[in-house]
LOTOR-432108 format. One record per residue (C-alpha): x, y negated, z negated; residue number from 1. Coordinates in nm, 2 decimals. Layout:
px: X; py: Y; pz: Z; dodren: NUM
...
This chain:
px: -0.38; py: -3.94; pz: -0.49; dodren: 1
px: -0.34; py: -3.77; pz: -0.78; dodren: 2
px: -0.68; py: -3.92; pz: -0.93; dodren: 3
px: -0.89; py: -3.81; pz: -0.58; dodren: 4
px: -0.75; py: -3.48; pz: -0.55; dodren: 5
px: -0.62; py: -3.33; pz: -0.87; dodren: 6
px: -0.82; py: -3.45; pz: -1.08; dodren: 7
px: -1.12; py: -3.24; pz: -1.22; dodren: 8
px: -1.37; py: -3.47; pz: -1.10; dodren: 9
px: -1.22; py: -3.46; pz: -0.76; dodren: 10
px: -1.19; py: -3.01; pz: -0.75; dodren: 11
px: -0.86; py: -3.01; pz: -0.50; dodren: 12
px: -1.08; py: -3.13; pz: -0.22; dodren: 13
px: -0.91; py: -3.06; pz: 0.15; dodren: 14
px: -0.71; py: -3.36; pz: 0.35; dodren: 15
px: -0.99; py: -3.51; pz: 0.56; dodren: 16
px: -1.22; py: -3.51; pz: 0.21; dodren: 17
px: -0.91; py: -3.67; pz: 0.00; dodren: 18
px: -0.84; py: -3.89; pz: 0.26; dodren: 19
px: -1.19; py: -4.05; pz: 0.34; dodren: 20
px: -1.25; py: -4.08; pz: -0.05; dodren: 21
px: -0.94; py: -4.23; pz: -0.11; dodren: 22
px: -0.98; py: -4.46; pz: 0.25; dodren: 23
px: -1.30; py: -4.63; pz: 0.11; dodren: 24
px: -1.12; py: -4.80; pz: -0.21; dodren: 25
px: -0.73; py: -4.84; pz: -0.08; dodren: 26
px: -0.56; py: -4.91; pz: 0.20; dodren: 27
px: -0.12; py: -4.92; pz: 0.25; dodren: 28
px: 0.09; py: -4.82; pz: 0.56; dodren: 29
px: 0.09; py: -4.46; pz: 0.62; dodren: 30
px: -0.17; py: -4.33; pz: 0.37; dodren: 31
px: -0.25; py: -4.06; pz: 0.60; dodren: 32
px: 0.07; py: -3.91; pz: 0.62; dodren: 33
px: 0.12; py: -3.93; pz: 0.26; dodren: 34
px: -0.20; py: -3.80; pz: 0.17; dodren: 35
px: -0.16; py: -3.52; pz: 0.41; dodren: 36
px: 0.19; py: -3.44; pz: 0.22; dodren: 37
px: 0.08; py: -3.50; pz: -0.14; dodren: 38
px: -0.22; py: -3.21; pz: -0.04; dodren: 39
px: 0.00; py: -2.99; pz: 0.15; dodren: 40
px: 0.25; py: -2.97; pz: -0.13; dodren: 41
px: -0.02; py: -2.89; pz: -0.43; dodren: 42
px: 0.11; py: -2.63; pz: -0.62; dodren: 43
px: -0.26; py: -2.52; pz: -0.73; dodren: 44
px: -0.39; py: -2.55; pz: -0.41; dodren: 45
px: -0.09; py: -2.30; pz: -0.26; dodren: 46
px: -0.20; py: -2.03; pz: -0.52; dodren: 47
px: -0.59; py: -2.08; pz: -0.50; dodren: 48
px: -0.67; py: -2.13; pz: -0.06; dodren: 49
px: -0.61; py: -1.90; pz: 0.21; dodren: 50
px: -0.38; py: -2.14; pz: 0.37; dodren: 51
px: -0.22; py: -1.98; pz: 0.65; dodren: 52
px: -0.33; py: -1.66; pz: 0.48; dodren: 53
px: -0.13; py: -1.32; pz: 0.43; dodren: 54
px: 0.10; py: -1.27; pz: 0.77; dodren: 55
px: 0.16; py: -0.97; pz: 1.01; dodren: 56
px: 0.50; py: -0.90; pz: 1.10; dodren: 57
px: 0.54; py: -0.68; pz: 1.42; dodren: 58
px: 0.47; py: -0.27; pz: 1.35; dodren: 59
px: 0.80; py: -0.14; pz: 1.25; dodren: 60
px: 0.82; py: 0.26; pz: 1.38; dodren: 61
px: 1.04; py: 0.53; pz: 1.28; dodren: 62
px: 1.00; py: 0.83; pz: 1.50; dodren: 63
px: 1.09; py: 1.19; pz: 1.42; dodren: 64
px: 1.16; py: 1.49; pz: 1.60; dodren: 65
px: 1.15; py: 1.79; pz: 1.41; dodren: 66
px: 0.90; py: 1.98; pz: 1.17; dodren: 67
px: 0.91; py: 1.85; pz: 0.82; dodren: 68
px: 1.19; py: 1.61; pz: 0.88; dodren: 69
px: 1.00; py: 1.35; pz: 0.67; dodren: 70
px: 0.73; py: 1.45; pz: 0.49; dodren: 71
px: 0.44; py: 1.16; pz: 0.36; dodren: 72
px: 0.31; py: 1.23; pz: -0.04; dodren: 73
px: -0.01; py: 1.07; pz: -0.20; dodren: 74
px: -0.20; py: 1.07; pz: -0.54; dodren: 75
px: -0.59; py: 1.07; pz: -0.45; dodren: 76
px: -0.80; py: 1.01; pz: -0.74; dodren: 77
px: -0.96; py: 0.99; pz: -1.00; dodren: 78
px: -1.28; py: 1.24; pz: -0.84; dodren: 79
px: -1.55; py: 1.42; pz: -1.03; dodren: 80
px: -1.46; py: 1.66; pz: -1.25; dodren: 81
px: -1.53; py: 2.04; pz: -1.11; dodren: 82
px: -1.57; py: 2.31; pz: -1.29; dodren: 83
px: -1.26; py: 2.40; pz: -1.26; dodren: 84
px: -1.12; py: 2.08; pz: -1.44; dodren: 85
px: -0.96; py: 1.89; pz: -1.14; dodren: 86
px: -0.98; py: 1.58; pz: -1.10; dodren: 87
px: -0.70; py: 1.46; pz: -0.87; dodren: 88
px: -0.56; py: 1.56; pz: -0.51; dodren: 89
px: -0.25; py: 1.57; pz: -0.44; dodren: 90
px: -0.17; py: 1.50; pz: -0.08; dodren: 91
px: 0.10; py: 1.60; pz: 0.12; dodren: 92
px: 0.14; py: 1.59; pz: 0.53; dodren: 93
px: 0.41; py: 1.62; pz: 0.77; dodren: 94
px: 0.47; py: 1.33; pz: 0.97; dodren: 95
px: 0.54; py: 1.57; pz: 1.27; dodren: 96
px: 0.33; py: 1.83; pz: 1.36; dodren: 97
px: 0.03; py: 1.65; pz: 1.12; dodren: 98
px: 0.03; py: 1.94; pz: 0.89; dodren: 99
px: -0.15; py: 1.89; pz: 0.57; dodren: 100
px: -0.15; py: 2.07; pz: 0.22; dodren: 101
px: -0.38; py: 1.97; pz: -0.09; dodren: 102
px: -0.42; py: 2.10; pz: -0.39; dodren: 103
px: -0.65; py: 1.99; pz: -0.67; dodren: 104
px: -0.50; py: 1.92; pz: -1.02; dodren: 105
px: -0.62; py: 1.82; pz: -1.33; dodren: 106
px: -0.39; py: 1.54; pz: -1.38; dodren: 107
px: -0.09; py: 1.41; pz: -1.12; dodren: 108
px: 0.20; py: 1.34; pz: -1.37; dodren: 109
px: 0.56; py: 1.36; pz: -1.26; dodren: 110
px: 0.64; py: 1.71; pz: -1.39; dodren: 111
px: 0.32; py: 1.83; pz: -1.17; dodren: 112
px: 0.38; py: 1.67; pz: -0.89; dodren: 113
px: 0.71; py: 1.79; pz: -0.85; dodren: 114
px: 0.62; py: 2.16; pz: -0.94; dodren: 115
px: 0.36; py: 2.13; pz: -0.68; dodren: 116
px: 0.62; py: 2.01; pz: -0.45; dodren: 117
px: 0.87; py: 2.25; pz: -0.49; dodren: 118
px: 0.70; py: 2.58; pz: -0.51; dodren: 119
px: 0.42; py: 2.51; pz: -0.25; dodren: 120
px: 0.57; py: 2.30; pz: 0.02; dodren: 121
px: 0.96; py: 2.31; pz: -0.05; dodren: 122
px: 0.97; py: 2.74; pz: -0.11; dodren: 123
px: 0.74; py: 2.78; pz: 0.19; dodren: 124
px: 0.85; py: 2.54; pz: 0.45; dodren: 125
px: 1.22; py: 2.45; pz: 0.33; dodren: 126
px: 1.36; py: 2.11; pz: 0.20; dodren: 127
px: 1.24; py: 1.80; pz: 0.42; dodren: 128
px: 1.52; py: 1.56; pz: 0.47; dodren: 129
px: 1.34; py: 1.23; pz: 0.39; dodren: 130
px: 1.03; py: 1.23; pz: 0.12; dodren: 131
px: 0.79; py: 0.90; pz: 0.18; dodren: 132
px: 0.53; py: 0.75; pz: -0.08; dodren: 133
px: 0.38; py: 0.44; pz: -0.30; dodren: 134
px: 0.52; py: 0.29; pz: -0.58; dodren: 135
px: 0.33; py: 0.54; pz: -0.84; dodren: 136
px: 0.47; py: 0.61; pz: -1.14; dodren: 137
px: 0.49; py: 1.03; pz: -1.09; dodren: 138
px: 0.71; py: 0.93; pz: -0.75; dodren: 139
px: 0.94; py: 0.69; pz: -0.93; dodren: 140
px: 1.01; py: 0.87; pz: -1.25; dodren: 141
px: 1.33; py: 1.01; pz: -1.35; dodren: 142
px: 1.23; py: 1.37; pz: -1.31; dodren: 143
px: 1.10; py: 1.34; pz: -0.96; dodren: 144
px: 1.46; py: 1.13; pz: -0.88; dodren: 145
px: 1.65; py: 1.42; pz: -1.03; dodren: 146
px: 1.49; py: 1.67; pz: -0.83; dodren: 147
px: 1.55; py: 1.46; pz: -0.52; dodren: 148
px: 1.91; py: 1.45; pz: -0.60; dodren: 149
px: 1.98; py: 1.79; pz: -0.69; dodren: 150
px: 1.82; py: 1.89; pz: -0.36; dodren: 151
px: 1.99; py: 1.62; pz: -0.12; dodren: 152
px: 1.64; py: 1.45; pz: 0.00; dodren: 153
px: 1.62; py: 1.14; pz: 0.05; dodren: 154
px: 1.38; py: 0.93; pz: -0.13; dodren: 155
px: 1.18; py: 0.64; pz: 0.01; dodren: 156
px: 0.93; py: 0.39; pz: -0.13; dodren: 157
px: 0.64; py: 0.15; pz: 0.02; dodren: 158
px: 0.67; py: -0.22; pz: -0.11; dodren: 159
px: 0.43; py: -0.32; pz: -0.42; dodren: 160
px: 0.05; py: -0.33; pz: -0.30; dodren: 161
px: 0.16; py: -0.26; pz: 0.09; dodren: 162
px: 0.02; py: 0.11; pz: 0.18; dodren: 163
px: 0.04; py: 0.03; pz: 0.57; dodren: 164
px: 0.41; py: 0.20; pz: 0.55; dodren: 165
px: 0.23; py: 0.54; pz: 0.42; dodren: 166
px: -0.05; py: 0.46; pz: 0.65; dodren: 167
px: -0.03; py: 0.85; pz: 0.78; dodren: 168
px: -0.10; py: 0.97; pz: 0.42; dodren: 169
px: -0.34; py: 0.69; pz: 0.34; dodren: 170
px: -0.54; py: 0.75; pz: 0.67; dodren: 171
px: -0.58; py: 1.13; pz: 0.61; dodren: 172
px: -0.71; py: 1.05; pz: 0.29; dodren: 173
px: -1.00; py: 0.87; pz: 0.39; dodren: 174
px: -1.11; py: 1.15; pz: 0.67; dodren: 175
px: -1.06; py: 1.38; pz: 0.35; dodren: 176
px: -1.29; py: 1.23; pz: 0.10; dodren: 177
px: -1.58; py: 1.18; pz: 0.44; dodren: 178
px: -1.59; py: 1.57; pz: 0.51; dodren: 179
px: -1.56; py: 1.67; pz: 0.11; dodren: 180
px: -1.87; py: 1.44; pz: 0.08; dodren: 181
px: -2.09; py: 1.62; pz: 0.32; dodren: 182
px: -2.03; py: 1.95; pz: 0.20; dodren: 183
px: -2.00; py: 1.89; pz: -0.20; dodren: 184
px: -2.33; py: 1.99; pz: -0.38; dodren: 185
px: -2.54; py: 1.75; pz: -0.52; dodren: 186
px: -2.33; py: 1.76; pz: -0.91; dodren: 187
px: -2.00; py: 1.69; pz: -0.66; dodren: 188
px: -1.82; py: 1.93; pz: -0.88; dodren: 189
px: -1.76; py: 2.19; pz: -0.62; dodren: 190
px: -1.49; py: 1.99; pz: -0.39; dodren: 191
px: -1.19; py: 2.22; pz: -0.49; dodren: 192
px: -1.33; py: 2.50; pz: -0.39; dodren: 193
px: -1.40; py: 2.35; pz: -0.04; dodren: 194
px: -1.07; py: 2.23; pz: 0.01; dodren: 195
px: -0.93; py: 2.50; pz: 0.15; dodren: 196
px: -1.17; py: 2.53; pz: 0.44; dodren: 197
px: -1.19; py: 2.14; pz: 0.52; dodren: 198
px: -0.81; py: 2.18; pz: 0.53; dodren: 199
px: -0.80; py: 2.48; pz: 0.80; dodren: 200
px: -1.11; py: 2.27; pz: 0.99; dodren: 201
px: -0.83; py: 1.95; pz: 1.01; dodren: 202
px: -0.54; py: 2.18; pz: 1.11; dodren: 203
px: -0.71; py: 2.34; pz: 1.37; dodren: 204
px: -0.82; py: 2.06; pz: 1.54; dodren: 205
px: -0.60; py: 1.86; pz: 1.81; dodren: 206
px: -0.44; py: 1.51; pz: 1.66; dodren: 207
px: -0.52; py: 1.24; pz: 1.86; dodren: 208
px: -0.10; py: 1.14; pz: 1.84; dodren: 209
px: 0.06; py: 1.44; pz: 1.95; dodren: 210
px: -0.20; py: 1.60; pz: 2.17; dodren: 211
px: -0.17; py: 1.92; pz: 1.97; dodren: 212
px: -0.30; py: 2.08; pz: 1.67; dodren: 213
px: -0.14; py: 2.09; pz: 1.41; dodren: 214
px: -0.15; py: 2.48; pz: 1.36; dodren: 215
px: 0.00; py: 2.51; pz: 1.71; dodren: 216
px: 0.27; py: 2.28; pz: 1.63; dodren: 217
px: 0.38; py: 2.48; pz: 1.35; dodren: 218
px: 0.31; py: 2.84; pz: 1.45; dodren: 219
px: 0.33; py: 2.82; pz: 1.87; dodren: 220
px: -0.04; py: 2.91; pz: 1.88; dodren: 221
px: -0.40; py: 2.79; pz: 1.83; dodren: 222
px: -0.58; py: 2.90; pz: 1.52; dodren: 223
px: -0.77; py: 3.19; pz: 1.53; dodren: 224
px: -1.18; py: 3.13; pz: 1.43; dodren: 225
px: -1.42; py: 3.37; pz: 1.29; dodren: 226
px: -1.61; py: 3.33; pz: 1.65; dodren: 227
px: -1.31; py: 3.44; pz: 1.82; dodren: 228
px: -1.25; py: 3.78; pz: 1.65; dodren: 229
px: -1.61; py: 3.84; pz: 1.76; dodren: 230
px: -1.59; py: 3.69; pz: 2.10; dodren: 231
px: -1.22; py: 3.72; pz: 2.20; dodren: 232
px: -0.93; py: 3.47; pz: 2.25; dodren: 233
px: -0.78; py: 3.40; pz: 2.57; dodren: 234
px: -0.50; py: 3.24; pz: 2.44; dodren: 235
px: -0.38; py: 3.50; pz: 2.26; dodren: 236
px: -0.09; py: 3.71; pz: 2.40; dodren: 237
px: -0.12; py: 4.05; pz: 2.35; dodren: 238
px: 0.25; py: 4.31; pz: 2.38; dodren: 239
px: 0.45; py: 4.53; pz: 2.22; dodren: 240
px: 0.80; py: 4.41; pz: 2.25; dodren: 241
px: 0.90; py: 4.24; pz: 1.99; dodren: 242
px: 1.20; py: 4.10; pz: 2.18; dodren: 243
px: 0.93; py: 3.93; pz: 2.44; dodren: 244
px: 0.75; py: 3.81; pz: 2.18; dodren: 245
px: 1.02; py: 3.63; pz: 2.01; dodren: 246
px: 1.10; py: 3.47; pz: 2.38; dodren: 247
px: 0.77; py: 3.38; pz: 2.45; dodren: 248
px: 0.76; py: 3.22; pz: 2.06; dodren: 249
px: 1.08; py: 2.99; pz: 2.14; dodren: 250
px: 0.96; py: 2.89; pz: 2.47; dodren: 251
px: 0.60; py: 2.78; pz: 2.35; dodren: 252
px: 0.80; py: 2.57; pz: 2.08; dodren: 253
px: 0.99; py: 2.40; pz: 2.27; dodren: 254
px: 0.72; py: 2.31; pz: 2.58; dodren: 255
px: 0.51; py: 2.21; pz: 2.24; dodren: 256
px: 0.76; py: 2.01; pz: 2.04; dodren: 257
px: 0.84; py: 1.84; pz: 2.44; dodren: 258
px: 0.51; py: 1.73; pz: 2.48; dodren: 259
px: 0.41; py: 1.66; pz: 2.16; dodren: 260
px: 0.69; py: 1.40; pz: 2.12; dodren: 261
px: 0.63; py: 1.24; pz: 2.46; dodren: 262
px: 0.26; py: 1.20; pz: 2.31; dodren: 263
px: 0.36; py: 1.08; pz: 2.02; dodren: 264
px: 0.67; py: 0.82; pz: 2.22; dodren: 265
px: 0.32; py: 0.73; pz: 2.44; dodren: 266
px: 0.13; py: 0.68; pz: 2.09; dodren: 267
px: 0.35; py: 0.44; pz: 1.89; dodren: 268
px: 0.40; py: 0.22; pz: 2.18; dodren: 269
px: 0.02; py: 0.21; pz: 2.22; dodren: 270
px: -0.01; py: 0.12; pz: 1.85; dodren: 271
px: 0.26; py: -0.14; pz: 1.83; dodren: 272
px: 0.15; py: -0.37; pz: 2.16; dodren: 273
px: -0.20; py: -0.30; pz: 1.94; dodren: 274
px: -0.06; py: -0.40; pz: 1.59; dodren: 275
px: 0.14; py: -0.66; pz: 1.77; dodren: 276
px: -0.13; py: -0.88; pz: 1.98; dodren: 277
px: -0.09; py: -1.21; pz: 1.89; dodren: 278
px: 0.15; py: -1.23; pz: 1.58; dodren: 279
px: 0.30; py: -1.53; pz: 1.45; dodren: 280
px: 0.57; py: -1.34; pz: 1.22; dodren: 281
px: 0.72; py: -1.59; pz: 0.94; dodren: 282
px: 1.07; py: -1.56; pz: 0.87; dodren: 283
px: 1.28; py: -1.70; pz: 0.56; dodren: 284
px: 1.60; py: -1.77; pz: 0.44; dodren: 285
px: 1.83; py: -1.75; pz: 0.14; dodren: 286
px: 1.72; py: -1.98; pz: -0.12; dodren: 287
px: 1.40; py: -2.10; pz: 0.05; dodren: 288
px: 1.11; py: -2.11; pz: -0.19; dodren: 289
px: 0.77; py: -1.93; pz: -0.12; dodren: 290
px: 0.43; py: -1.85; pz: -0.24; dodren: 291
px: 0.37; py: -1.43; pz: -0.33; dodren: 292
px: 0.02; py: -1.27; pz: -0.25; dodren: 293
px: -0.09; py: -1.10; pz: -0.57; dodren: 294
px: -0.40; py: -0.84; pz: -0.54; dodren: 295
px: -0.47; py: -0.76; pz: -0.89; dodren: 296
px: -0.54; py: -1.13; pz: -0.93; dodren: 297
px: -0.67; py: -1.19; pz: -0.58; dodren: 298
px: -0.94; py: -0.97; pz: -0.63; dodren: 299
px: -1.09; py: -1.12; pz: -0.98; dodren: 300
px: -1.38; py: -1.40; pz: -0.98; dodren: 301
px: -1.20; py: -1.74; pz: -0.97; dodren: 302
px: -0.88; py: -1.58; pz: -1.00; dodren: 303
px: -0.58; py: -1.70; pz: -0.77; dodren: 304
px: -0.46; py: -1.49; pz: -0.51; dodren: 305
px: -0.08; py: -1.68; pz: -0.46; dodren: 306
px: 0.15; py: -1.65; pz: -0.77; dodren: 307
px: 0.47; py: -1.85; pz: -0.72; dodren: 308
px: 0.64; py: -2.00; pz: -0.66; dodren: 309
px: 0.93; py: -1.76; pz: -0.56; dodren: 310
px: 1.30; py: -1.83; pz: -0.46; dodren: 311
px: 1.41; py: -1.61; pz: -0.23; dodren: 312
px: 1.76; py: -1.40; pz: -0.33; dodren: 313
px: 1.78; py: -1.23; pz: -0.02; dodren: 314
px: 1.67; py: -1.09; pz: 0.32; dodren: 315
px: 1.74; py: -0.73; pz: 0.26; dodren: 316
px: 1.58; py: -0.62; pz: 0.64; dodren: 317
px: 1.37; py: -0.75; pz: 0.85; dodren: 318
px: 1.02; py: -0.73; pz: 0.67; dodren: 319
px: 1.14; py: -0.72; pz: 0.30; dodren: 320
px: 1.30; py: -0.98; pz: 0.07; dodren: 321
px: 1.43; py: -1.00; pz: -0.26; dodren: 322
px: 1.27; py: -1.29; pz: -0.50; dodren: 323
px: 1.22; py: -1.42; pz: -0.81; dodren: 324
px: 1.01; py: -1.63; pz: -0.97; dodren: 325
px: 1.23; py: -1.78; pz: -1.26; dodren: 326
px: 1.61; py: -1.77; pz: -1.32; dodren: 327
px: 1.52; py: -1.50; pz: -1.61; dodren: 328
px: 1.26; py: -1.34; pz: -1.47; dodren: 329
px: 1.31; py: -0.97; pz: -1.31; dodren: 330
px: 1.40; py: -0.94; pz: -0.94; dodren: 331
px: 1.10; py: -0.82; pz: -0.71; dodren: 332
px: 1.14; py: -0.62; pz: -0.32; dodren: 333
px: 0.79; py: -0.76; pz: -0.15; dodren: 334
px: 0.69; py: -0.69; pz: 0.23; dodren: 335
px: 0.73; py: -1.07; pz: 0.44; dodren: 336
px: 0.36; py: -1.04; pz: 0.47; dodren: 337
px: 0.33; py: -1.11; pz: 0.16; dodren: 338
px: 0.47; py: -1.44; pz: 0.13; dodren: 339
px: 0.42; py: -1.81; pz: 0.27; dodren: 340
px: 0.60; py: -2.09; pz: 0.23; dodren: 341
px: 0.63; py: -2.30; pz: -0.01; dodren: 342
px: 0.59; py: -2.71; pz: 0.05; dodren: 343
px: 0.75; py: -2.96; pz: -0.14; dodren: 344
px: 1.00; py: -3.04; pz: -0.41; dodren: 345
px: 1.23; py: -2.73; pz: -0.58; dodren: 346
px: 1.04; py: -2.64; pz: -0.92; dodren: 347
px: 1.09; py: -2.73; pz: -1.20; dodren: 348
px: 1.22; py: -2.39; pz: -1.33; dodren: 349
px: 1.48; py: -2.43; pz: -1.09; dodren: 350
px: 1.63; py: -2.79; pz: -1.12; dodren: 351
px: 1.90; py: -2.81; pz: -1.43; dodren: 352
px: 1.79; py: -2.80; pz: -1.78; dodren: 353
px: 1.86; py: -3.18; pz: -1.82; dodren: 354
px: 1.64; py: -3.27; pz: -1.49; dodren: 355
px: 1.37; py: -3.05; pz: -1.61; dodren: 356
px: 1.35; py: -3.19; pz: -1.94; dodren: 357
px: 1.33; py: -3.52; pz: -1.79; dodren: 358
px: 1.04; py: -3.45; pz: -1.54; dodren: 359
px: 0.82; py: -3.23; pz: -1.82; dodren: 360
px: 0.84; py: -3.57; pz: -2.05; dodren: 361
px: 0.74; py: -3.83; pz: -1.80; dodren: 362
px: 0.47; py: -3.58; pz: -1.63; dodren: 363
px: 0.30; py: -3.51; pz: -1.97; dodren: 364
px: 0.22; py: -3.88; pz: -2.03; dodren: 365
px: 0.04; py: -3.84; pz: -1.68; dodren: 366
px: -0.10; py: -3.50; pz: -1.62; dodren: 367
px: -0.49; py: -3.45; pz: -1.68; dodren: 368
px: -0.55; py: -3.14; pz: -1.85; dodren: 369
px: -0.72; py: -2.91; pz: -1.60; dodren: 370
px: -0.89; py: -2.59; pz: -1.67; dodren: 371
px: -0.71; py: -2.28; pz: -1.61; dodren: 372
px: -0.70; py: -1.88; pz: -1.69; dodren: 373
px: -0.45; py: -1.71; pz: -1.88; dodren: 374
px: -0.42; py: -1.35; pz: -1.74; dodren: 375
px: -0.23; py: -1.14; pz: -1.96; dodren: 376
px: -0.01; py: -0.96; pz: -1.79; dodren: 377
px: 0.37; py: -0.84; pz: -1.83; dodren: 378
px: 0.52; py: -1.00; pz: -1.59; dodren: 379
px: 0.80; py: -0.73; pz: -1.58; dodren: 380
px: 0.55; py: -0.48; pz: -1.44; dodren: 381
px: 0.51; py: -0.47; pz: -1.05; dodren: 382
px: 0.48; py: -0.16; pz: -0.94; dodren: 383
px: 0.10; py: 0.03; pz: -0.84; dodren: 384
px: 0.06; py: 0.20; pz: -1.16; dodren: 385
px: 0.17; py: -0.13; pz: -1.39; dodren: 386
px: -0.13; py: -0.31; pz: -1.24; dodren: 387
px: -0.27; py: -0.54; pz: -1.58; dodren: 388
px: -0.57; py: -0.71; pz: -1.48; dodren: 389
px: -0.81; py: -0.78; pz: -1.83; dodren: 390
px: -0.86; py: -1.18; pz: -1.87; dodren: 391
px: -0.81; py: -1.29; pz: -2.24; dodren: 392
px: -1.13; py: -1.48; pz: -2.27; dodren: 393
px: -1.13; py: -1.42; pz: -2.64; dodren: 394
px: -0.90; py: -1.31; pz: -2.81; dodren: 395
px: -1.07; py: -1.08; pz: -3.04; dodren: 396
px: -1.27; py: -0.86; pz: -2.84; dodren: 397
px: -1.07; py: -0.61; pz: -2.62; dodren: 398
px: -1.10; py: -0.63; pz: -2.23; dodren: 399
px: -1.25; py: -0.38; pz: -2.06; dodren: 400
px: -0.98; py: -0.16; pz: -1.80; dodren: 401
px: -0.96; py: -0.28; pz: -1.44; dodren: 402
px: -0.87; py: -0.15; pz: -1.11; dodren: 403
px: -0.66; py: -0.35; pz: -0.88; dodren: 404
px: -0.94; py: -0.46; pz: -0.70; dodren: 405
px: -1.11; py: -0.61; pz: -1.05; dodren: 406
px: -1.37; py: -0.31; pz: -1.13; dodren: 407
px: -1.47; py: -0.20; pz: -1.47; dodren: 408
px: -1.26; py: 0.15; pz: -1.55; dodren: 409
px: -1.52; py: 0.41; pz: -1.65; dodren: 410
px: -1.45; py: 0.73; pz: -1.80; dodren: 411
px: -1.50; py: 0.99; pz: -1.56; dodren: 412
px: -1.86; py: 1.21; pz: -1.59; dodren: 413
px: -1.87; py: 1.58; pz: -1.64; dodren: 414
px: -2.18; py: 1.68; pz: -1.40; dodren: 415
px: -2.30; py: 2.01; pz: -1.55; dodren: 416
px: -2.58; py: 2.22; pz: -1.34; dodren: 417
px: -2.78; py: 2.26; pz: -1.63; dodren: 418
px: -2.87; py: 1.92; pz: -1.66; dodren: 419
């Protein structure tokens, strides 16, 4: 088994190939069985085939019911360099009425993010009670903790390489960069300016989840256009007692904020029997071993896209676990969709030292040397912004940057309109 299926010669074939090759030269009682195991348990195979492929456990929901109660924050970036000198967005939406702020920045480290935080959304709309985002660094630095702290928020985190929990964030995002990219000039160094105008557009307009724009969730009225000064606005209440006014204000809040969260109760279940059609979610215990889906190498040529395997530490809720790969080795909080199970004997980082040292001697007498990559990576470094992804090939010439997704970095180019 090990010769037709292991082997280089024989390229970790599937069952039915392994067993057909293997049926025209031997025969005993239950080959098929044991063939079937010895491939279902391959270690390389685990980390190299889609197997049962990354899961879907059911759409988890957390509703809320008051302006800026929980507010979603995002890093969009690198973009061309304006003229201006910004290159990054920082993104920043109410979860809601939908309200959005951006503002372009020249670079998104924690002390600007925070700054941006405090004196544009925090000093105009008052302390949210729960703040939401990735796993980049500005968001999980000391200074952006401490601020946190000090003002009683609470602080909340996707898991590594799973955006779907800042999905609200992350989906605003791509509508942004679509409507910056018909408008930008031809250089695409004019964006910043724009942003203020693509912003108002997006505010103005109803959200398909609450039924209302986001301007009237936040004020009690639509937003006034240009074409309306010009034309007139019905819906604009014209009198001269304050007193009214301030009635009329309260009232159209509260028949807003009523409908808007019967939309939104209608919405979410909408999405979840959506999200939900057909899952098969995996569960796991204490102890069980498992196979981790790794996008940095996942998403290089001939690189493997399961690293493991994993023991699981613990079950800390429903969708996220606690593993580890090696006794030593630094504990990691991943989303159950990341995992699958892992077939087989326990490793052999995990069996005593004197049982280990036993199976590496009588395995090295037999083991064919099979070709492999060494990625060089820390394996202490799991969160967004520690993503290593160059391939030592040789040694003595450096390896280029790489996204997560395995592109070349290239520095960003200054577009002048002179050229």
């Amino acid at each position: 088994m090990k010769e037709f299926h292991n082997s280089v010669i024989s390229g970790h074939l599937g069952r039915d190939r392994t067993i057909r090759a293997i049926k025209n030269r031997f025969y005993w009682p239950g080959m098929t069985s044991d063939i079937s195991s010895w491939v279902r348990e391959c270690i390389v195979c685990a980390k190299a085939k889609p197997g049962p492929g990354v899961g879907r456990f059911p759409l988890q929901q957390s509703l809320v019911g008051c302006p800026f109660d929980r507010i979603g924050v995002d890093i969009v970036g690198p973009c061309p360099i304006t003229e201006n000198e910004n290159e990054y967005l920082i993104v920043v939406q109410d979860y809601f009425t939908k309200w959005t702020e951006a503002f372009a920045v020249k670079n998104h480290n924690a002390l600007t993010v925070a700054d941006k935080l405090v004196s544009e959304i925090f000093c105009r709309f008052g302390m949210p009670l729960q703040i939401h985002s990735d796993q980049g660094r500005e968001f999980e630095s000391i200074l952006f903790q401490a601020v946190c702290d000090k003002l009683g928020i609470d602080k909340t985190r996707t898991t590594p390489y799973r955006p779907q929990s800042d999905g609200l964030v992350e989906r605003f995002n791509r509508t942004l960069q679509k409507m910056l990219s018909m408008f930008v000039n031809k250089f695409r160094n004019n964006w910043d300016d724009l942003l203020p105008y693509l912003l108002m557009a997006y505010r103005a307009t109803e959200n398909d989840s609450t039924g209302v724009s986001p301007h009237k969730m936040l004020t009690g009225r639509e937003m006034v256009y240009p074409l309306d000064i010009m034309a007139g606005n019905p819906s604009t209440v014209h009198t001269p007692c304050p007193v009214e006014y301030v009635q009329w204000l309260n009232y159209s809040f509260r028949k807003t904020f009523n409908f808007a969260r019967e939309k939104l109760s209608k919405a979410a279940t909408r999405q979840k029997k959506s999200y939900d059609r057909g899952l098969k979610p995996r569960q796991y215990e204490e102890n069980d071993f498992v196979y981790r889906w790794y996008p940095p190498t996942a998403g290089i040529k001939l690189g493997l896209g399961w690293r493991g395997p994993y023991k699981v530490k613990a079950k800390l809720s429903d969708v996220t676990y606690r593993i580890q790969e090696t006794p030593t080795a630094k504990d990691i909080v991943v989303h159950v969709d990341h995992l699958k199970p892992h077939f087989g004997n326990v490793p052999v980082t995990w069996l005593p030292p004197e049982i280990e040292d036993e199976i590496q001697s009588d395995e090295s007498d037999i083991e064919p040397p099979l070709l492999d990559f060494h990625l060089s990576f820390d394996e202490t470094h799991e969160t967004e912004n520690d993503i290593p992804l160059n391939i030592d090939v040789n040694p003595c010439t450096p390896s280029p940057r790489r996204t997560r997704c395995g592109r070349t970095v290239k520095k960003p180019t200054k577009y002048s309109p002179c050229i």
